[in-house]
Each structure stands twice: as C-alpha cells, then as structure tokens.
C-alpha positions as CSV (number, residue, x, y, z in Angstrom):
1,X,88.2,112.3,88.5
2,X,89.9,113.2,85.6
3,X,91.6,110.1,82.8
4,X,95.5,110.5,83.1
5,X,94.7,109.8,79.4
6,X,93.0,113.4,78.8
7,X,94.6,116.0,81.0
8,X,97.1,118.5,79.6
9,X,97.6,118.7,83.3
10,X,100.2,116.9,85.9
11,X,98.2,114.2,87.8
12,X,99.8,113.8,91.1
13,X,98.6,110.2,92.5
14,X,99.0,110.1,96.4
15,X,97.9,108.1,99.2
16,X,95.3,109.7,101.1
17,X,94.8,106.9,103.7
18,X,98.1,108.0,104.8
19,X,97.5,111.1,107.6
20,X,101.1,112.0,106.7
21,X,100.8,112.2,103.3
22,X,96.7,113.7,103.3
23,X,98.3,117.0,105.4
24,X,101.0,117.3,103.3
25,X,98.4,116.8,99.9
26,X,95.9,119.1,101.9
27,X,98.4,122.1,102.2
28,X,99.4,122.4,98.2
29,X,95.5,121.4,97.4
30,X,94.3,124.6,99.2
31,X,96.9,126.8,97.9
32,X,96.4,129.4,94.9
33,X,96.5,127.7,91.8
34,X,96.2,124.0,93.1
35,X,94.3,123.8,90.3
36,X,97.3,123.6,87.4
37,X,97.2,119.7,89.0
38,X,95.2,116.9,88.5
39,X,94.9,115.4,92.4
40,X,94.1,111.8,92.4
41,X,93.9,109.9,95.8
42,X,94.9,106.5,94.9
43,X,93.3,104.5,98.2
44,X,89.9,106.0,96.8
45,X,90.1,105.0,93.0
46,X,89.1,101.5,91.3
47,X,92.4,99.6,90.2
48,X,92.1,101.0,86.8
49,X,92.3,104.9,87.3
50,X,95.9,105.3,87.0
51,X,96.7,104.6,83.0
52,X,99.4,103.2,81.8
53,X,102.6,102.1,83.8
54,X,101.2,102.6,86.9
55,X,99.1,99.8,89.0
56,X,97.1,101.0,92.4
57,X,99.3,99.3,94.5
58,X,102.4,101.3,93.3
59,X,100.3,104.3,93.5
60,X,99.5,103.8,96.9
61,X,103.4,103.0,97.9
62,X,104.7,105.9,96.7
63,X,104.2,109.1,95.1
64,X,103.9,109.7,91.6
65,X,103.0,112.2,89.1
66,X,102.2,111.9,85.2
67,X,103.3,114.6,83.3
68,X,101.1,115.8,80.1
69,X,102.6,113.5,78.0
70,X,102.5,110.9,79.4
71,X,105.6,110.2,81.2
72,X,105.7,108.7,84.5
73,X,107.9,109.9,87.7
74,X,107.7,108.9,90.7
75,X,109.4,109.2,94.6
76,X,111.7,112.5,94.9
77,X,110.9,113.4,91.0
78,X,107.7,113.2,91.5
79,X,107.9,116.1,94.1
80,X,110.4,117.9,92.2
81,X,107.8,118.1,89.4
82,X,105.1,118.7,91.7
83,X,106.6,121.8,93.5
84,X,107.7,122.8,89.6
85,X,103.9,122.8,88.6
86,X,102.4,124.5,92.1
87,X,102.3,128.9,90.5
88,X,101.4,129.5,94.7
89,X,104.4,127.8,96.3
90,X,107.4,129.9,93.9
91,X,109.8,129.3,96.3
92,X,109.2,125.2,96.3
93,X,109.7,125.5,92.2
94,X,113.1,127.5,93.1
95,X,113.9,124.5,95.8
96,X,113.1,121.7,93.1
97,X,115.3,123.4,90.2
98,X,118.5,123.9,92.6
99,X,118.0,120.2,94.2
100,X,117.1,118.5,90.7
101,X,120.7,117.3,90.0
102,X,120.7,113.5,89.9
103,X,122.9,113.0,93.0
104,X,120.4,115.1,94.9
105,X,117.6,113.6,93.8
106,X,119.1,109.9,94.6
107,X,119.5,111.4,98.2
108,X,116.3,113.1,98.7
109,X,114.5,109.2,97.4
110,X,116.9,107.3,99.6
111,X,115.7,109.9,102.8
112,X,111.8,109.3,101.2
113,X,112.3,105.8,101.4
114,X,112.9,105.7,105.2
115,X,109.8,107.9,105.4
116,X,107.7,105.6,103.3
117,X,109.1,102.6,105.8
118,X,108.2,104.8,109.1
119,X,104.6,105.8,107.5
120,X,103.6,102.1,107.7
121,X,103.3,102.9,111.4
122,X,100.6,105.9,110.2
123,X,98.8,104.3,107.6
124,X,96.3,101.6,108.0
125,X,96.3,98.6,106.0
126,X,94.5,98.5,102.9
C-alpha cells in the first residue's frame, strides 16, 4: 500500500468488508485507468495507514478520499472527487461537475447517510 503521505495520486479509503461498497469499489477498480487512484481498503489496513485527519474507524464509516495535497473529503465529496479522477468513467466526471453545487452535494450526503445506516444490515461487525 501506498503512504497517503507520498502519492501525487487521490487515495480513495473504502470499506471492503462491506459487499455493498466492495462491488461498487470493484467496478471503478477494474475500469481503464483505475490506476490515476490510490485504492486503500480500510478494514484491511493497521490503524495507522490513513495519515493525518483520518482515524480507521472513520475510514471504515464512510468514504473518503485524500487529494494530492493533502486535503481530506469525505461522504458525497469524496465521490464527486472520485468520479472527477476515474479517465474510464467520462460521463461520472461530467455527473460530479453538474451535481457539485453545495446544495446538491448536502442532498446527495443526507441520501448517503441513509445508505450508510441500511449497510449495517450488509456489513459484518468489525
């Protein structure tokens, strides 16, 4: 695995115990050009593999990406910068610059928190 510290890549960090969130992962993994992002599975990482800002438990909860300098995002901006970065899926970066408008993105994190409270029923314990 790559340090968050010494990419000039994105890292996404997602939960791969979740089946949910593995397919979804899976799909823009085996895609053309997956490789512009850093993947990290955060249920299969010690607690110090995420950098600054970011403990394993939050990692696990939700999704979150670092951009090359640093900077943290996480929930709906964290997929808006994800389907920015991903050269194979040019429709998803089209989809994330038309939907990233701060009242869109408050509504697309208040529909992925109602996903992230159904996935419990997915997702074993950890």
């Amino acid at each position: 695995m790559t340090s968050p510290s010494t990419t000039d890549k994105p890292t996404v960090y997602f939960d791969g115990a979740c089946p949910v969130c593995r397919r979804e992962i899976a799909v823009y993994q085996r895609g053309a050009g997956a490789d512009a992002l850093c993947w990290v599975d955060a249920s299969d990482c010690p607690d110090d593999a995420f950098g600054p800002e970011l403990a394993r438990d939050a990692a696990l909860a939700r999704l979150h990406l670092r951009q090359p300098d640093g900077r943290l995002v996480h929930g709906a901006a964290a997929f808006l910068a994800m389907w920015t970065a991903l050269p194979q899926h040019p429709g998803l970066a089209g989809l994330a610059r038309l939907l990233d408008r701060p009242p869109l993105v408050r509504l697309l994190d208040l529909a992925y928190g109602a996903f992230l409270r159904l996935r419990r029923l997915w997702r074993p314990a950890v």
